[in-house]
N, C-alpha and C positions, 0 to 999 in steps of 0.2 A: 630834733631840736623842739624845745617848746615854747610857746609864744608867750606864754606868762615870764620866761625867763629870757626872752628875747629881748635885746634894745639895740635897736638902730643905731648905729655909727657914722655910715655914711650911706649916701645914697644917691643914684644917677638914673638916669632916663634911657630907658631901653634902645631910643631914637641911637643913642650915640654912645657904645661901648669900644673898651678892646676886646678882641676877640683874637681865638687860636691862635693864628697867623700871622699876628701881630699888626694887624688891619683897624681901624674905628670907620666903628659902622653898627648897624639896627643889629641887636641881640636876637630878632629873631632870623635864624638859619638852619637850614636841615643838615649841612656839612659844617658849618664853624660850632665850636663851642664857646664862650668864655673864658679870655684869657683865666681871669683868678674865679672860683665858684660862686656864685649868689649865697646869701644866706638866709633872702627873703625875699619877698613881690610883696609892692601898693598895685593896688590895682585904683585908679582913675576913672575906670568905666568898669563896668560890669561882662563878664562876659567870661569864657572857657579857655585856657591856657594849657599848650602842650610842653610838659617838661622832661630836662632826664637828669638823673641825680648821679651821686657819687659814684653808684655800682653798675651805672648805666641801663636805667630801671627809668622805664617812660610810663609818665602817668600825665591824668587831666588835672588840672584843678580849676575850680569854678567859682570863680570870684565877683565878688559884690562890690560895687564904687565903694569907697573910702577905707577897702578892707588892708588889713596887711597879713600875708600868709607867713609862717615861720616856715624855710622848709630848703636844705642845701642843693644849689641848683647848678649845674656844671653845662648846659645847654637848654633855649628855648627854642622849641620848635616852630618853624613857619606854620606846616602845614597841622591842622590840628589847633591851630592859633585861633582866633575871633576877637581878640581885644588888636588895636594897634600898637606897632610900638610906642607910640606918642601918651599910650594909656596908662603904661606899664612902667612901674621905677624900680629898680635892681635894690634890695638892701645887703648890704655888709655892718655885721655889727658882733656884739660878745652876748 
């Protein structure tokens, strides 16, 4: 996805997601995924974020306060994390 052709739709606070199980609670988890897949992160603070995407392919990404990453996200990692959930907003958009 590319961020030039990215726009938010909606967006929620990592603090309080559904997740797999059909639980709400902090998106970040080493067993749960996200109910529906992310299709973006704000990042809030600055700091390194562990993800895994469609193909189940874990990467970092290292985000700057006020940034908004494009990028399809099907689980956030705890460990590997450094931002809080309180830092982090989930985007969904076209």
């Amino acid at each position: 996805m590319h961020l030039a052709a990215f726009v938010p739709r909606r967006a929620m606070s990592a603090s309080s997601v559904l997740r797999s199980d059909g639980s709400t609670g902090s998106a970040l988890s080493d067993t749960l995924k996200l109910r529906a897949p992310a299709h973006g992160l704000r990042f809030l603070a600055a700091g390194n974020v562990t993800i895994v995407d469609e193909y189940g392919n874990q990467s970092v990404i290292n985000g700057v306060a006020g940034s908004d990453v494009a990028q399809l996200i099907t689980q956030i990692r705890a460990t590997g994390t450094a931002v809080a959930a309180a830092n982090l907003v989930l985007l969904w958009g076209v």
